[in-house]
PDB file as gemmi writes it, atoms N, CA and C in Angstrom:
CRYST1    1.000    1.000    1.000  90.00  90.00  90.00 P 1                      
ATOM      1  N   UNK A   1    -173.969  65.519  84.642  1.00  0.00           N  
ATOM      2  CA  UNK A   1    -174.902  65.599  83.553  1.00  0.00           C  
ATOM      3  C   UNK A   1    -175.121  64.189  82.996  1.00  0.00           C  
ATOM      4  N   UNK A   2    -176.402  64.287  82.359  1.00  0.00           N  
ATOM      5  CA  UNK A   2    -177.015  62.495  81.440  1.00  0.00           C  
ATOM      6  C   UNK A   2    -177.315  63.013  80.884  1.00  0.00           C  
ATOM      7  N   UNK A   3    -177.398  61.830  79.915  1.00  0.00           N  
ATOM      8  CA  UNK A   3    -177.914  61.707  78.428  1.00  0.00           C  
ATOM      9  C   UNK A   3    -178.661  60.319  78.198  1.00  0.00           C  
ATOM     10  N   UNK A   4    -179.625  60.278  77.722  1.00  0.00           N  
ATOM     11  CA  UNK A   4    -180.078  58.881  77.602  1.00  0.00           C  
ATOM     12  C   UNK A   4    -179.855  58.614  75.753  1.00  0.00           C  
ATOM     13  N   UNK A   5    -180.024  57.743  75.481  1.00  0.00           N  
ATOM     14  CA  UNK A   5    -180.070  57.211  74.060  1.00  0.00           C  
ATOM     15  C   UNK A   5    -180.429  55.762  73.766  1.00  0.00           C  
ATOM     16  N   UNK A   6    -181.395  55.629  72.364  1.00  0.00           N  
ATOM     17  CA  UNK A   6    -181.468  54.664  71.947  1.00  0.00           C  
ATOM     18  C   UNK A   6    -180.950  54.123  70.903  1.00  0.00           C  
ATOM     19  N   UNK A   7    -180.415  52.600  71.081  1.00  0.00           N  
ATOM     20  CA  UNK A   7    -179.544  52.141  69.672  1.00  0.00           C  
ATOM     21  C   UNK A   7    -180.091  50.708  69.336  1.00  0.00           C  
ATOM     22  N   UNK A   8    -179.951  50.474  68.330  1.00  0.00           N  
ATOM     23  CA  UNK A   8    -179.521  48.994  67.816  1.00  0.00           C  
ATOM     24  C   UNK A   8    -178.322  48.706  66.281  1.00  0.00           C  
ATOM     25  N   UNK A   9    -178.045  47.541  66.172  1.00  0.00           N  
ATOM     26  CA  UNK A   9    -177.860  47.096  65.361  1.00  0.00           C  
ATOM     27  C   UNK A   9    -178.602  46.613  64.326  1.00  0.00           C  
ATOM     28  N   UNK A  10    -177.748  46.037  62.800  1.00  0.00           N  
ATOM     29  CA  UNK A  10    -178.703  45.655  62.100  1.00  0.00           C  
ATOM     30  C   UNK A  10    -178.452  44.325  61.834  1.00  0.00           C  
ATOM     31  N   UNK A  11    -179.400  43.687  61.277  1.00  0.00           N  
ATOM     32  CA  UNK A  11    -179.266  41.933  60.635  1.00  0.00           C  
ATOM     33  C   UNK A  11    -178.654  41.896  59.997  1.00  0.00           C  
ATOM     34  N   UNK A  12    -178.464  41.056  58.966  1.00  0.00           N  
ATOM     35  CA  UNK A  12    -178.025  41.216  57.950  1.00  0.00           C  
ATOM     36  C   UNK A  12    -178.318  41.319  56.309  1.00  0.00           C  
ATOM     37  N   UNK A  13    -180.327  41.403  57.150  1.00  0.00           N  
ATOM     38  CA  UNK A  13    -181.064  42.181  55.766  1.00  0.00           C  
ATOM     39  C   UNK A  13    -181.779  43.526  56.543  1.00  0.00           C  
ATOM     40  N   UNK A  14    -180.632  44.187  56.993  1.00  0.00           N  
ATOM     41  CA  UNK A  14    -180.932  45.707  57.335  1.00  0.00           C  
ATOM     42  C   UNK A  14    -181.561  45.980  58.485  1.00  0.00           C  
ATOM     43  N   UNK A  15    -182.522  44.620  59.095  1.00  0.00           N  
ATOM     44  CA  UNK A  15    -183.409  45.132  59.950  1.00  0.00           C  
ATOM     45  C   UNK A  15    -182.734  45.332  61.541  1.00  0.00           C  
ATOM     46  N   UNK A  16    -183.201  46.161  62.503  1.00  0.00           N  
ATOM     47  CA  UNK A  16    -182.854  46.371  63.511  1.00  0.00           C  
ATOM     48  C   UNK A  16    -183.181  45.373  64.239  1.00  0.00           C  
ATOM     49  N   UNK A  17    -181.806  45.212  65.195  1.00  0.00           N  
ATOM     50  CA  UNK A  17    -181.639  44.140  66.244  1.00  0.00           C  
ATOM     51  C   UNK A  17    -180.667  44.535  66.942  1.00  0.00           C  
ATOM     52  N   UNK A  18    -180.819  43.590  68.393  1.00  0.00           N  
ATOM     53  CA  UNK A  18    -179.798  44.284  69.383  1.00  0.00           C  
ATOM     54  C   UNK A  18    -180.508  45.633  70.014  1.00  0.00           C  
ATOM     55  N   UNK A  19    -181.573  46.049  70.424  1.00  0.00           N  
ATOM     56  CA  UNK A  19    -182.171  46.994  71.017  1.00  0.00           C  
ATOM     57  C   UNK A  19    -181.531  47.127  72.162  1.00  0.00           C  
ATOM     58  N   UNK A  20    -181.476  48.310  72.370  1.00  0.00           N  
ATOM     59  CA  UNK A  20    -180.503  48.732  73.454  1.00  0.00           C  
ATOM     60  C   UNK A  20    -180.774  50.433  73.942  1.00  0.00           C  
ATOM     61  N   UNK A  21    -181.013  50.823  75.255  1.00  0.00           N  
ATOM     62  CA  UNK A  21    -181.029  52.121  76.047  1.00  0.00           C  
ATOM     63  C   UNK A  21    -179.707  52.351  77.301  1.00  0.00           C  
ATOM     64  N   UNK A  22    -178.985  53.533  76.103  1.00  0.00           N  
ATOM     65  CA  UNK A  22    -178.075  54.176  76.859  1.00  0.00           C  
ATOM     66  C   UNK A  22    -177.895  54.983  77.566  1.00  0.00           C  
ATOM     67  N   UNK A  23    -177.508  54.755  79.044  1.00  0.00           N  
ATOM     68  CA  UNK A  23    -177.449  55.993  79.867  1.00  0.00           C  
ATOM     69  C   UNK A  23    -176.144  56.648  79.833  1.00  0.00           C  
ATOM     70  N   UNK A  24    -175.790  57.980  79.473  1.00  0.00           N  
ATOM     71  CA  UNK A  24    -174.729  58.399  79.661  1.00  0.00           C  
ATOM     72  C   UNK A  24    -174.475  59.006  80.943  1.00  0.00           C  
ATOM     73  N   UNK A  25    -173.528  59.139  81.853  1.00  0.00           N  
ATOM     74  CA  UNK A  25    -173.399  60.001  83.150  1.00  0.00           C  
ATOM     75  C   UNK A  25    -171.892  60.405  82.752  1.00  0.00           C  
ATOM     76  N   UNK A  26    -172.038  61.697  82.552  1.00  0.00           N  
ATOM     77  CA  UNK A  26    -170.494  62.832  82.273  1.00  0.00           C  
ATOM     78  C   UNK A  26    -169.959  63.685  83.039  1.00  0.00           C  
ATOM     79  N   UNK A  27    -168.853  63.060  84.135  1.00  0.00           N  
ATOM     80  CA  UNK A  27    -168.508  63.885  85.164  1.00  0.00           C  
ATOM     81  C   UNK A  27    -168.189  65.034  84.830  1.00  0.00           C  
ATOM     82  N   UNK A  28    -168.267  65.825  85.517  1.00  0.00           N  
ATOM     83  CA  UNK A  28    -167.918  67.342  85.450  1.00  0.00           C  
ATOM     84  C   UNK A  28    -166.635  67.487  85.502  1.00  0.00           C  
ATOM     85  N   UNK A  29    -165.581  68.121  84.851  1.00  0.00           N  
ATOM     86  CA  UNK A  29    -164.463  68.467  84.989  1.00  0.00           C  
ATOM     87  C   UNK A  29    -163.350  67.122  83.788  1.00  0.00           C  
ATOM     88  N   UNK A  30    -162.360  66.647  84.459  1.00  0.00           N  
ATOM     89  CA  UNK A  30    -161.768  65.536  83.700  1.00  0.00           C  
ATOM     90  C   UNK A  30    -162.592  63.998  83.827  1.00  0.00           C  
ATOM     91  N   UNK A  31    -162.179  63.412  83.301  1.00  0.00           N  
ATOM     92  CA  UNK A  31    -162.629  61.944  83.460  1.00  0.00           C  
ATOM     93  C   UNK A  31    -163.749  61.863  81.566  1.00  0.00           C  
ATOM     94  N   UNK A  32    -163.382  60.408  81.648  1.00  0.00           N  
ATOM     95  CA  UNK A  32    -164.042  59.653  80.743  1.00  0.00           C  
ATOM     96  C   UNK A  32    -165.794  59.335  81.078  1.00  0.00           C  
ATOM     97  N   UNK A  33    -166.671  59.094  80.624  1.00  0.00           N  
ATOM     98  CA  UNK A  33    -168.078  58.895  80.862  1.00  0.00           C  
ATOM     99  C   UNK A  33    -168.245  57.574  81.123  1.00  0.00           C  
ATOM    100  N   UNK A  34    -169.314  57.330  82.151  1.00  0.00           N  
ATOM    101  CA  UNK A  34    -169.791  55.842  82.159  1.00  0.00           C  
ATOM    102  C   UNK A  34    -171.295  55.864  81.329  1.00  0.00           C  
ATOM    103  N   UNK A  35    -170.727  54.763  81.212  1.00  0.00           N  
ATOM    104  CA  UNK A  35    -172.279  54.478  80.263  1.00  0.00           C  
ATOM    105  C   UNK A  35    -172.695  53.015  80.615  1.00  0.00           C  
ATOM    106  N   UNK A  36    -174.180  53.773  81.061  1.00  0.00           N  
ATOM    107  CA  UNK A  36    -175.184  52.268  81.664  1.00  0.00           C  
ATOM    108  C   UNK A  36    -176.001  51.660  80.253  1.00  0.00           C  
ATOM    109  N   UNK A  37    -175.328  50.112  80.311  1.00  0.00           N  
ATOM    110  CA  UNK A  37    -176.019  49.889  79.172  1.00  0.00           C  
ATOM    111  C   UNK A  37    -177.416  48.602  79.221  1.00  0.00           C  
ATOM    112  N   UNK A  38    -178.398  48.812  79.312  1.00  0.00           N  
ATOM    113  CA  UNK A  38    -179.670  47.942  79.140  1.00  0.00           C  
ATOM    114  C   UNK A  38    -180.035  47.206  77.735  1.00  0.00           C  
ATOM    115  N   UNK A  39    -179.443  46.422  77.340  1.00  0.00           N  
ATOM    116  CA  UNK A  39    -180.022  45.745  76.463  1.00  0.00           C  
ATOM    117  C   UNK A  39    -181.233  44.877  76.255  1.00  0.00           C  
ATOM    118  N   UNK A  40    -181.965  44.872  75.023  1.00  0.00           N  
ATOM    119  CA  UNK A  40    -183.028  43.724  75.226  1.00  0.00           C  
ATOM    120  C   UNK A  40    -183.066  42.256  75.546  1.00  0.00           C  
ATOM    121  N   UNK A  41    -183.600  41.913  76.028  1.00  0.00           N  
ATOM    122  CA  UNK A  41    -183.566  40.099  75.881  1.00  0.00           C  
ATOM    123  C   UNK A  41    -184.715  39.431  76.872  1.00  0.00           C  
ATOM    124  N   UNK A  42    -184.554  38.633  76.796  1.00  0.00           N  
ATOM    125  CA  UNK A  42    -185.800  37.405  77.653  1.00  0.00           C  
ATOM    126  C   UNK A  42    -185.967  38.274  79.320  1.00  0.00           C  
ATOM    127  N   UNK A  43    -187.597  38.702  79.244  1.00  0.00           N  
ATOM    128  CA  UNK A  43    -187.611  38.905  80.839  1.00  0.00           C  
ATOM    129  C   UNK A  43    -187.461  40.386  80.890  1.00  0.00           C  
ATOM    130  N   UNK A  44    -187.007  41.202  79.560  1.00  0.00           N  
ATOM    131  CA  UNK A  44    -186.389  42.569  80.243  1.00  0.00           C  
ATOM    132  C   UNK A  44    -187.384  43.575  79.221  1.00  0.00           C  
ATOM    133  N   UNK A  45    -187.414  44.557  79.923  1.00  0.00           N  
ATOM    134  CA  UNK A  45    -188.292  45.275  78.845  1.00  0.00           C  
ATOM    135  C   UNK A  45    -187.505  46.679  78.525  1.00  0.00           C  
ATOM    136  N   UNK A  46    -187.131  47.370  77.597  1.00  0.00           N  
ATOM    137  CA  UNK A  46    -186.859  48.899  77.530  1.00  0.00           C  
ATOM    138  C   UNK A  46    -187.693  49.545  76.614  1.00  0.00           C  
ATOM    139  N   UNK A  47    -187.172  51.062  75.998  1.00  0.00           N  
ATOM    140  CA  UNK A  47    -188.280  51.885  75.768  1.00  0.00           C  
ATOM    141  C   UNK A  47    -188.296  51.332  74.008  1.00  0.00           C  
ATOM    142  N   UNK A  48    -189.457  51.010  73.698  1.00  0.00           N  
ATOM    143  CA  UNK A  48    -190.080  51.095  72.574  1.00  0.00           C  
ATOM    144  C   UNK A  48    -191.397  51.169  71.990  1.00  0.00           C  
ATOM    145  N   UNK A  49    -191.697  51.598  72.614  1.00  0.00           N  
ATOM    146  CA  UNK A  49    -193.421  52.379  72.397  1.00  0.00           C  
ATOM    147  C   UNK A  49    -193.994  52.075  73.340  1.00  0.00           C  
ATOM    148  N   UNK A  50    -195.428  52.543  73.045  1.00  0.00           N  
ATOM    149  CA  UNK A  50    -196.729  52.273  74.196  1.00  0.00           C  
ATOM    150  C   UNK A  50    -196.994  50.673  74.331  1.00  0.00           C  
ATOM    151  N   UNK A  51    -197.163  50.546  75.861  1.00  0.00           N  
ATOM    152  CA  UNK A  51    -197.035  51.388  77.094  1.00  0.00           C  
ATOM    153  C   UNK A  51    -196.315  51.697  77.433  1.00  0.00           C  
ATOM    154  N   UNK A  52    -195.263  51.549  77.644  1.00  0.00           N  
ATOM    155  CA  UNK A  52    -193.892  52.295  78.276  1.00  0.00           C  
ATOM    156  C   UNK A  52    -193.763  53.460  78.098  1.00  0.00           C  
ATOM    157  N   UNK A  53    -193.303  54.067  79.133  1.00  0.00           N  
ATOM    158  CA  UNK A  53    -192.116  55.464  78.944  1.00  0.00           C  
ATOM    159  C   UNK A  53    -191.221  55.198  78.182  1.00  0.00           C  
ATOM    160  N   UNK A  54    -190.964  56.515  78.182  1.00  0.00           N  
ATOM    161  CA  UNK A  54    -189.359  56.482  76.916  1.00  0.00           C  
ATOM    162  C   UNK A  54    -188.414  56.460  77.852  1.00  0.00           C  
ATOM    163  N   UNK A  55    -188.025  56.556  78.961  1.00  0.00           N  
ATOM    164  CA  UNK A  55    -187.207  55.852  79.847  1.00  0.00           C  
ATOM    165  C   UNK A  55    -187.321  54.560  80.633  1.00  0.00           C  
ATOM    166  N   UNK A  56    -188.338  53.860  80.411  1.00  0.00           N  
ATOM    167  CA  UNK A  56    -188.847  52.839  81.313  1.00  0.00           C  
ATOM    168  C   UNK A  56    -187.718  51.698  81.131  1.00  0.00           C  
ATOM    169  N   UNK A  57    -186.846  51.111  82.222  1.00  0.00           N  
ATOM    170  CA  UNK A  57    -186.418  49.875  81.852  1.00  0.00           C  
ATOM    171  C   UNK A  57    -186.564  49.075  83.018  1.00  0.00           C  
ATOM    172  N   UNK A  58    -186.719  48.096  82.944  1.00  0.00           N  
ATOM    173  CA  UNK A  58    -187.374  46.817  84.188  1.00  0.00           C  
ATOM    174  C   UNK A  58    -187.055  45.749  83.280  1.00  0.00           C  
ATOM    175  N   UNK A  59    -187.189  45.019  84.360  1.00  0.00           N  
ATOM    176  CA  UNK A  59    -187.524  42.892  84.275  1.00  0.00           C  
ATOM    177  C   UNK A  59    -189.227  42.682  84.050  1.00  0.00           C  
ATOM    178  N   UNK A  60    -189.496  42.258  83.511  1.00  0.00           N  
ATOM    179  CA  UNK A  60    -191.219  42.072  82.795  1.00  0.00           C  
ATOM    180  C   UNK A  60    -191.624  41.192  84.324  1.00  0.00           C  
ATOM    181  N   UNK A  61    -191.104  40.778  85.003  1.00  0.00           N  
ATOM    182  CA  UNK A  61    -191.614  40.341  86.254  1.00  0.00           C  
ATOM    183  C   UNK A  61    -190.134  40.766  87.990  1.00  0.00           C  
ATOM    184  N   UNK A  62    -190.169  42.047  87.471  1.00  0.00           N  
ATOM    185  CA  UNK A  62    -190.024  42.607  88.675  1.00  0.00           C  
ATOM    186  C   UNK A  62    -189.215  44.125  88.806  1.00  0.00           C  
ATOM    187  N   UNK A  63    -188.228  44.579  89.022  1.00  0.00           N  
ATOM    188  CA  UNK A  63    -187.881  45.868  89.194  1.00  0.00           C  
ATOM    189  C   UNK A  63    -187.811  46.688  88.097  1.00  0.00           C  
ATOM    190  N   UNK A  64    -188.003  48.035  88.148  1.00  0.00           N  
ATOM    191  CA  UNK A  64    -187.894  48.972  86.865  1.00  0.00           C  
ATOM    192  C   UNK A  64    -187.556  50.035  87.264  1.00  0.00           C  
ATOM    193  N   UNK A  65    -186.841  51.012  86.229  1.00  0.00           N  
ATOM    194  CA  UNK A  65    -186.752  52.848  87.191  1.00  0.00           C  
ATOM    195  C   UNK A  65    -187.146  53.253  85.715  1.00  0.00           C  
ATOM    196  N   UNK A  66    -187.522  54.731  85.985  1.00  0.00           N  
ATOM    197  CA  UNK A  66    -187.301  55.653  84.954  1.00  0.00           C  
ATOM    198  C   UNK A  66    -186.210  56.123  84.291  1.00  0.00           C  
ATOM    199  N   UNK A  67    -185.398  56.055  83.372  1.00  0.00           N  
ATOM    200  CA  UNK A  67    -184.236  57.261  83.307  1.00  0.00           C  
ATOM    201  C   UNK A  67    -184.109  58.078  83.223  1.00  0.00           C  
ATOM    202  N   UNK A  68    -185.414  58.627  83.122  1.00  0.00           N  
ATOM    203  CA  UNK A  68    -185.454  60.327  83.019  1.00  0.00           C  
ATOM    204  C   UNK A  68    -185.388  60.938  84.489  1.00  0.00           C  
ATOM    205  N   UNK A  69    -186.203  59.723  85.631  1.00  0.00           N  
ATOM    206  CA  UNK A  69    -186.261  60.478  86.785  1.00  0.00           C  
ATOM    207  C   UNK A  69    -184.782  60.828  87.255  1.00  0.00           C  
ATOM    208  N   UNK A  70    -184.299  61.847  88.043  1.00  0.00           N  
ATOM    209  CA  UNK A  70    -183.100  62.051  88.491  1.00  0.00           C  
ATOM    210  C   UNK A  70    -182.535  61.280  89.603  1.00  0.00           C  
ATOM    211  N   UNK A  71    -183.720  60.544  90.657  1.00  0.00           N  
ATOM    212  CA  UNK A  71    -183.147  60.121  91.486  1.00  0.00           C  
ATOM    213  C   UNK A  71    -183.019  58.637  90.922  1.00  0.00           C  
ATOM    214  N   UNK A  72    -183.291  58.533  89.884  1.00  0.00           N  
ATOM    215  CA  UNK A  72    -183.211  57.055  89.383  1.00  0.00           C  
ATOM    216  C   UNK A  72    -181.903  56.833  89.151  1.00  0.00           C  
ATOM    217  N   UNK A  73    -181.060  57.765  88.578  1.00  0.00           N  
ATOM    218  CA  UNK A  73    -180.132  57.831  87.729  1.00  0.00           C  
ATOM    219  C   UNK A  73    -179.416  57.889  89.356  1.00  0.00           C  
ATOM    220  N   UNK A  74    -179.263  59.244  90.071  1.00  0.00           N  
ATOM    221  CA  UNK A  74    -178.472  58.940  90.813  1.00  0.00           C  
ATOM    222  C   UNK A  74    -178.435  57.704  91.539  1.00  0.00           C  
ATOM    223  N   UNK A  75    -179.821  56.839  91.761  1.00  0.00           N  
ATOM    224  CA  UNK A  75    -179.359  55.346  92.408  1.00  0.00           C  
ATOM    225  C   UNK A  75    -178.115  54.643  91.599  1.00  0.00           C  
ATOM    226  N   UNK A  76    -178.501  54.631  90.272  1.00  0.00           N  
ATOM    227  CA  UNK A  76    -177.452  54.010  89.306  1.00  0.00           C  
ATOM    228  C   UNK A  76    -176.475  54.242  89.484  1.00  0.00           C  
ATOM    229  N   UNK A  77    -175.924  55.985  89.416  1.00  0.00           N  
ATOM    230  CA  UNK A  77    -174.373  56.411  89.911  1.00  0.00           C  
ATOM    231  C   UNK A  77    -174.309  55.556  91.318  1.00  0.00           C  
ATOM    232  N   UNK A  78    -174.977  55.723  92.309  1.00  0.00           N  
ATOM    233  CA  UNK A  78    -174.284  55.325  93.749  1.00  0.00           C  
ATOM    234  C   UNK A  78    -174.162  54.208  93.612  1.00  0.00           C  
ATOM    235  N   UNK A  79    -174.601  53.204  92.832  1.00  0.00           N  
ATOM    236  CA  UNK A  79    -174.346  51.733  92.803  1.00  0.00           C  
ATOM    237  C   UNK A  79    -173.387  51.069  92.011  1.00  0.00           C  
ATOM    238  N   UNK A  80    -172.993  52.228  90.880  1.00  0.00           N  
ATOM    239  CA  UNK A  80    -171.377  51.905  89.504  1.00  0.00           C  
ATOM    240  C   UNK A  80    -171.170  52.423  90.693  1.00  0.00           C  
ATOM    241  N   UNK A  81    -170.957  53.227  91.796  1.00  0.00           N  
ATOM    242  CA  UNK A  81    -169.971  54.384  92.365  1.00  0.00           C  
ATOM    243  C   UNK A  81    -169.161  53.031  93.665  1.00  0.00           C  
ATOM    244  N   UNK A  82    -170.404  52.613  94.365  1.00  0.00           N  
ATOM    245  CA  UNK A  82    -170.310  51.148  95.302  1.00  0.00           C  
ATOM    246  C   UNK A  82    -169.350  50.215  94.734  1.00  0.00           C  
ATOM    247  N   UNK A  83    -169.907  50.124  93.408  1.00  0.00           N  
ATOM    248  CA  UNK A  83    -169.061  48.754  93.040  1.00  0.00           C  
ATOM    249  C   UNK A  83    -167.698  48.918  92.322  1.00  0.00           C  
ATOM    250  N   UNK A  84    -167.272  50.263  92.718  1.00  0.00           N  
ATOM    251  CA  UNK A  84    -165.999  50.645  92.735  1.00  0.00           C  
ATOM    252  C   UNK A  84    -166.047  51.488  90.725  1.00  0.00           C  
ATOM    253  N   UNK A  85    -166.551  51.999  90.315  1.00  0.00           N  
ATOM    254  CA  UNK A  85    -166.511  53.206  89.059  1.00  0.00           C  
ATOM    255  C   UNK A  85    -165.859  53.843  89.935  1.00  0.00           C  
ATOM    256  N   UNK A  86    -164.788  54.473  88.865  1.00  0.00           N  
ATOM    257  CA  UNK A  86    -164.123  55.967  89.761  1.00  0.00           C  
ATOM    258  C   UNK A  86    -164.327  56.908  88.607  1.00  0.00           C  
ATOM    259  N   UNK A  87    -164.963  58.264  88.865  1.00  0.00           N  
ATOM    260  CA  UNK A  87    -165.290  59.338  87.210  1.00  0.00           C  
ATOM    261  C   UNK A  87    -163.967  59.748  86.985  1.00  0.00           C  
ATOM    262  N   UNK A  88    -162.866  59.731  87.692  1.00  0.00           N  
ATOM    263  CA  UNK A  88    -161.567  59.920  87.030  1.00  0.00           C  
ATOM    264  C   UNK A  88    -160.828  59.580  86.262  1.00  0.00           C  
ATOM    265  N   UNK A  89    -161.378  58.244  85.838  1.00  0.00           N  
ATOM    266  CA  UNK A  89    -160.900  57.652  84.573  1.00  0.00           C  
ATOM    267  C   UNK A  89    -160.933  58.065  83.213  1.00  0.00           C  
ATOM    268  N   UNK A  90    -159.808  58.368  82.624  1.00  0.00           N  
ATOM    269  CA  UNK A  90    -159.671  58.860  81.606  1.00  0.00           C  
ATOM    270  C   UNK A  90    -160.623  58.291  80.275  1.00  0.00           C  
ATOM    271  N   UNK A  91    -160.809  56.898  80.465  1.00  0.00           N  
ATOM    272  CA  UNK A  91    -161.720  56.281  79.213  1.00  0.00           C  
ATOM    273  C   UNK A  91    -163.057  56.221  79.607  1.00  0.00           C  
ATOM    274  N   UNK A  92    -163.768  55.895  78.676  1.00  0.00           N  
ATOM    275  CA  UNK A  92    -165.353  55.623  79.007  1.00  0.00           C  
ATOM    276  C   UNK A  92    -165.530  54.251  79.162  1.00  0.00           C  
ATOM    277  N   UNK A  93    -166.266  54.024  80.154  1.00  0.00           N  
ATOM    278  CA  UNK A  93    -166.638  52.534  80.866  1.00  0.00           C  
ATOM    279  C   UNK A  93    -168.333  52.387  80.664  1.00  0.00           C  
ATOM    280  N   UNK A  94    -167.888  51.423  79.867  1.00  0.00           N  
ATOM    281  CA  UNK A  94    -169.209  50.564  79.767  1.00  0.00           C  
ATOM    282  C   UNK A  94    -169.837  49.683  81.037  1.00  0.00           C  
ATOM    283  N   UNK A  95    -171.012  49.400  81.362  1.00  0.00           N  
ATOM    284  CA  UNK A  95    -171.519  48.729  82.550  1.00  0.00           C  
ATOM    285  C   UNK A  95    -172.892  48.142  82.153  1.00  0.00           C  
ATOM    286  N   UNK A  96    -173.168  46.786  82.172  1.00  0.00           N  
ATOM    287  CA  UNK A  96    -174.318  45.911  81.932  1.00  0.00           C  
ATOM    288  C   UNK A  96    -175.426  46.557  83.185  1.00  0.00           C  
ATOM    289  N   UNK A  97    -176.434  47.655  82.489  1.00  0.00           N  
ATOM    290  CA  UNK A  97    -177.205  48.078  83.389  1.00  0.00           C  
ATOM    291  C   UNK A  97    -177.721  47.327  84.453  1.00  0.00           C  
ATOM    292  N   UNK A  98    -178.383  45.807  83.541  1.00  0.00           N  
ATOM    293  CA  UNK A  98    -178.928  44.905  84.261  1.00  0.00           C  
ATOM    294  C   UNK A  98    -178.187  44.554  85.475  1.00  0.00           C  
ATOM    295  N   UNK A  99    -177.207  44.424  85.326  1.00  0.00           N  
ATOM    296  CA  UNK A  99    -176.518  44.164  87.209  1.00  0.00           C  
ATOM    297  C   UNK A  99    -176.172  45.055  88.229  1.00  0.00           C  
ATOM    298  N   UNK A 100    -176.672  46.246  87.858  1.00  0.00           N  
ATOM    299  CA  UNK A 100    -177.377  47.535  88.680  1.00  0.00           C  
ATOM    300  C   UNK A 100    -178.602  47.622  89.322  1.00  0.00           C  
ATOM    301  N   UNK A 101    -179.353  46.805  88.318  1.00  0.00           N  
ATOM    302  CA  UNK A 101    -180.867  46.961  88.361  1.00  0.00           C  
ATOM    303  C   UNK A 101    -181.772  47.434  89.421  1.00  0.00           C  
ATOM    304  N   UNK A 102    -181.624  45.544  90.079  1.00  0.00           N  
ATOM    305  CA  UNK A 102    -182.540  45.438  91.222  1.00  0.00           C  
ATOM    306  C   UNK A 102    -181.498  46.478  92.547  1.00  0.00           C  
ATOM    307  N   UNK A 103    -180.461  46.549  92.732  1.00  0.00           N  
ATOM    308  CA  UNK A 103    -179.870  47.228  93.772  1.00  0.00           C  
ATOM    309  C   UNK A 103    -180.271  48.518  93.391  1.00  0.00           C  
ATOM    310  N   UNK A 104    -180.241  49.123  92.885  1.00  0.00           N  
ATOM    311  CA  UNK A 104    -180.577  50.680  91.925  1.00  0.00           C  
ATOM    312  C   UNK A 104    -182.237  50.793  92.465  1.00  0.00           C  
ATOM    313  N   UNK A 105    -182.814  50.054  92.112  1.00  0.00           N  
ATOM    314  CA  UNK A 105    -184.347  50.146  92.348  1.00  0.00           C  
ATOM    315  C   UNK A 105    -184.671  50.373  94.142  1.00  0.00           C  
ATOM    316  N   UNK A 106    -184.043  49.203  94.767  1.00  0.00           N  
ATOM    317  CA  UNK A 106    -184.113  49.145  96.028  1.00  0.00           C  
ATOM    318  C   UNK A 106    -183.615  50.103  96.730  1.00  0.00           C  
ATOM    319  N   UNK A 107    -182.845  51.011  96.084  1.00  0.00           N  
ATOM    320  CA  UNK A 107    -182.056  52.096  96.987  1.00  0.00           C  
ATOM    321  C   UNK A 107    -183.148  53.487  96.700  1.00  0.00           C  
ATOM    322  N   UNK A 108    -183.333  53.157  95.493  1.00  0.00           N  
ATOM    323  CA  UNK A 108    -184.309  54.235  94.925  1.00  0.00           C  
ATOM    324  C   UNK A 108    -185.776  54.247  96.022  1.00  0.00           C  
ATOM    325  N   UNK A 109    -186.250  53.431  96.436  1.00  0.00           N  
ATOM    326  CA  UNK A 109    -187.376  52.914  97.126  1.00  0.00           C  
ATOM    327  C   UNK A 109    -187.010  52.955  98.517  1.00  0.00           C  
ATOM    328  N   UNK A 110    -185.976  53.478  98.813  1.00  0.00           N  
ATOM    329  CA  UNK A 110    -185.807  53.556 100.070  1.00  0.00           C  
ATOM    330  C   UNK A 110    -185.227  52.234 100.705  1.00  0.00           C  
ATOM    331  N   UNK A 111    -185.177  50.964 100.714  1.00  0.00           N  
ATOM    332  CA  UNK A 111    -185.530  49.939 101.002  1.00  0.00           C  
ATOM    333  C   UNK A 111    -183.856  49.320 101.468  1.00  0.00           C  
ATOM    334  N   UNK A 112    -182.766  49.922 100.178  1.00  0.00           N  
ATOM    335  CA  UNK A 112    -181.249  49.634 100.756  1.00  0.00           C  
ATOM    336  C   UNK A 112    -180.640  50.498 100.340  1.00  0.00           C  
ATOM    337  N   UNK A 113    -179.192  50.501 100.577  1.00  0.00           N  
ATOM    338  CA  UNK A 113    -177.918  51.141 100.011  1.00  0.00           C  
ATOM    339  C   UNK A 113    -177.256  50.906  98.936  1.00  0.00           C  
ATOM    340  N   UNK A 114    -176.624  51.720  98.135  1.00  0.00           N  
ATOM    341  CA  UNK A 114    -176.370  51.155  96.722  1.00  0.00           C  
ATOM    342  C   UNK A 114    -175.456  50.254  97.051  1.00  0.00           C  
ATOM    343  N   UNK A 115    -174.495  49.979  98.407  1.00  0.00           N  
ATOM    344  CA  UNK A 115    -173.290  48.539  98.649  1.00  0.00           C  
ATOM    345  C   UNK A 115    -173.839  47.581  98.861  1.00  0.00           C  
ATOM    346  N   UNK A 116    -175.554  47.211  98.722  1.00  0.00           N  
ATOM    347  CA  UNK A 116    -176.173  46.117  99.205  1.00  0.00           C  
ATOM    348  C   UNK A 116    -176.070  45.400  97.738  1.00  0.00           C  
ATOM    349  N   UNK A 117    -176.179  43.769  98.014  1.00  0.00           N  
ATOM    350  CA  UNK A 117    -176.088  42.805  97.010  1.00  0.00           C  
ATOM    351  C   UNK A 117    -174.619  43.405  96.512  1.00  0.00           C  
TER     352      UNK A 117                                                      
END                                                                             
């Protein structure tokens, strides 16, 4: 099962900063959750209004998935799964979406395997 979510932080005159889209993936049975995390910054785009989807996250000049699509998400699992995530872990593991990204996309597209790059 997923969950997506959006967060930020605040300044320190209240206003929101730190934009950020969370993917949750919650193994079935025991284990702790991984959570794919996409933050904003130079080059990257996530969901905050039109045009975008409310799952849309990409590089403003090159790969993107949906998070809503399912096979998007499973590229993501097979690629935390590649780079050694095990769902048996009792705690929840955080993971910088961005270094999923482009491998996630490419597997999604047919193009590689989530052990590539």
């Amino acid at each position: 099962m997923w969950t997506m979510r959006h967060s930020h932080g605040k300044d320190g005159d209240g206003r929101p900063v730190d934009c950020r889209q969370i993917l949750t993936l919650s193994p079935v049975g025991s284990g702790g959750p991984l959570r794919i995390v996409f933050a904003d910054g130079p080059g990257r785009y996530i969901p905050g209004g039109a045009p975008m989807g409310s799952g849309d996250v990409g590089l403003t000049r090159g790969e993107s998935l949906n998070l809503h699509e399912p096979g998007a998400v499973r590229a993501l699992l097979d690629v935390a799964l590649a780079r050694r995530w095990q769902p048996g872990e009792q705690r929840a593991v955080d993971v910088d979406g961005w270094t999923l990204l482009k491998v996630a996309a490419a597997v999604r597209a047919g193009e590689a395997g989530p052990a590539s790059a």
